[in-house]
Short mmCIF file of the C-alpha atoms (twelve columns), coordinates in Angstrom:
data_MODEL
# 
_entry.id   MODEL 
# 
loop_
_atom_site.group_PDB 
_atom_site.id 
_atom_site.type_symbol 
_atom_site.label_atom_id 
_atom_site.label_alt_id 
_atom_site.label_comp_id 
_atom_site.label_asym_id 
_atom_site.label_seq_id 
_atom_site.Cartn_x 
_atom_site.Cartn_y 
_atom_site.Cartn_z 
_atom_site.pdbx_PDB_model_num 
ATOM 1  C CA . UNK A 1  44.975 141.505 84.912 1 
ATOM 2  C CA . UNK A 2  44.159 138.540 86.770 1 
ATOM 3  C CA . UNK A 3  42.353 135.569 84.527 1 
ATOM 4  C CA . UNK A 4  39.632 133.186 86.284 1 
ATOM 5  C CA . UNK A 5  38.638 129.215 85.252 1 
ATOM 6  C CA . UNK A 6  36.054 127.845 85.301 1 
ATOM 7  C CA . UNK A 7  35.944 124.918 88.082 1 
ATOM 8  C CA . UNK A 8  33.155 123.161 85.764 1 
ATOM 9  C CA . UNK A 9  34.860 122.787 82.171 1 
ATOM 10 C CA . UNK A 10 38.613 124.523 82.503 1 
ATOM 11 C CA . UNK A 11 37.290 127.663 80.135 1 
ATOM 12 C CA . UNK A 12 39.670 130.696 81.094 1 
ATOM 13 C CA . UNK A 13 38.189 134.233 81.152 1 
ATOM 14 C CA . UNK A 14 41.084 136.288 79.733 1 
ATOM 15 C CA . UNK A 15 40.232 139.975 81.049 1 
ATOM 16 C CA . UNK A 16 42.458 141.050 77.920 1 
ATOM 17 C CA . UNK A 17 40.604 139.324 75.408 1 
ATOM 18 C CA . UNK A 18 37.068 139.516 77.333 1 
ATOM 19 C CA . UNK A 19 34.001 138.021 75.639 1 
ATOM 20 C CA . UNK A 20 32.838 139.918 72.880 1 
ATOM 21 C CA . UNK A 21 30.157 137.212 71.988 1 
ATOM 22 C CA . UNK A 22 28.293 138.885 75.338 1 
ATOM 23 C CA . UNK A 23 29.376 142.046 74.239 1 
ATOM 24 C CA . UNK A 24 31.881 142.034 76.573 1 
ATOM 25 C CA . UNK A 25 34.885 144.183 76.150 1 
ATOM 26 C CA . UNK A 26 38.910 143.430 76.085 1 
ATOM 27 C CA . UNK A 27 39.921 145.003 79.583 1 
ATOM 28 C CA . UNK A 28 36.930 143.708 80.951 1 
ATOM 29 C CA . UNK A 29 38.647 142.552 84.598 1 
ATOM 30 C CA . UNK A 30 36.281 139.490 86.138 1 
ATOM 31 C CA . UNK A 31 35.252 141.765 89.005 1 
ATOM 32 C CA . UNK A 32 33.480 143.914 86.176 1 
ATOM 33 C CA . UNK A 33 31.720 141.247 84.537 1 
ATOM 34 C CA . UNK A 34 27.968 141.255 84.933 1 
ATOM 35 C CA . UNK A 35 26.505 139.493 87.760 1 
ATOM 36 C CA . UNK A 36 24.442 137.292 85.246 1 
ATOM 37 C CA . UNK A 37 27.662 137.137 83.147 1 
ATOM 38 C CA . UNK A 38 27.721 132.993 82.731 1 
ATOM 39 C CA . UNK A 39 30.478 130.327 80.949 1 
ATOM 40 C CA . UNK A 40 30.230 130.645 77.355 1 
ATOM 41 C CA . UNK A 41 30.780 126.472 77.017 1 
ATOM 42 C CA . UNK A 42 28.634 125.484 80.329 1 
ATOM 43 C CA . UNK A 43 26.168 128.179 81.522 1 
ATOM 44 C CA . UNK A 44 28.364 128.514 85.257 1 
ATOM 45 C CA . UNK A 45 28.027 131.704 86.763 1 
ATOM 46 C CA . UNK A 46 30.243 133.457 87.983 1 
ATOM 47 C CA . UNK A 47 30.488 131.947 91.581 1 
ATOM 48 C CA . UNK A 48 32.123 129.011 89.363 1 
ATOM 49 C CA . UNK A 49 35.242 130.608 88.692 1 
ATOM 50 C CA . UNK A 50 38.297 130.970 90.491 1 
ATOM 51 C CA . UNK A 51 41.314 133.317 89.941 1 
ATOM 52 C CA . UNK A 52 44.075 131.226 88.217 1 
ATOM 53 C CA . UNK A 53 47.528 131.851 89.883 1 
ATOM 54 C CA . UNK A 54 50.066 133.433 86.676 1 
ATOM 55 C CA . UNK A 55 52.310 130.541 86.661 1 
ATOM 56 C CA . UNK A 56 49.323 127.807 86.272 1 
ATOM 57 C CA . UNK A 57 48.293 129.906 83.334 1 
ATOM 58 C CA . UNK A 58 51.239 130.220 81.668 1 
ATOM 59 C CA . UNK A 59 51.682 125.945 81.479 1 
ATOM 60 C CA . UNK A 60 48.055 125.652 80.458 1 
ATOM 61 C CA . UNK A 61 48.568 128.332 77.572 1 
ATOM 62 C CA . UNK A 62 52.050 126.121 76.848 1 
ATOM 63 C CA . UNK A 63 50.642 123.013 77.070 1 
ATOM 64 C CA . UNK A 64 53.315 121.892 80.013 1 
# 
């Protein structure tokens, strides 16, 4: 599943985690998520978020 960031503050959505502080579901995809769904660090909706490309994900979870 494809994960999103936010362009404000960097937070990844992880579809397989989701956000079960919004009672959001793992296997939540993005496209799924509640139009009122925001950022749980800054409040951006949704239209803040882009899709993260796999290979930029995998350095930020590494830390490359």
């Amino acid at each position: 599943m494809d994960k999103y960031i936010c362009k404000v503050c960097a937070t990844i959505y992880n579809p397989e985690v989701g956000d079960l502080e919004d009672g959001i579901q793992p296997g939540t995809s993005f496209e799924d998520l509640p139009e009122d769904w925001v950022c749980d660090v800054c409040g951006s909706s949704k239209d803040r978020f882009e899709k993260l490309p796999p290979e930029k994900y995998e350095k930020l979870k590494h830390g490359i």
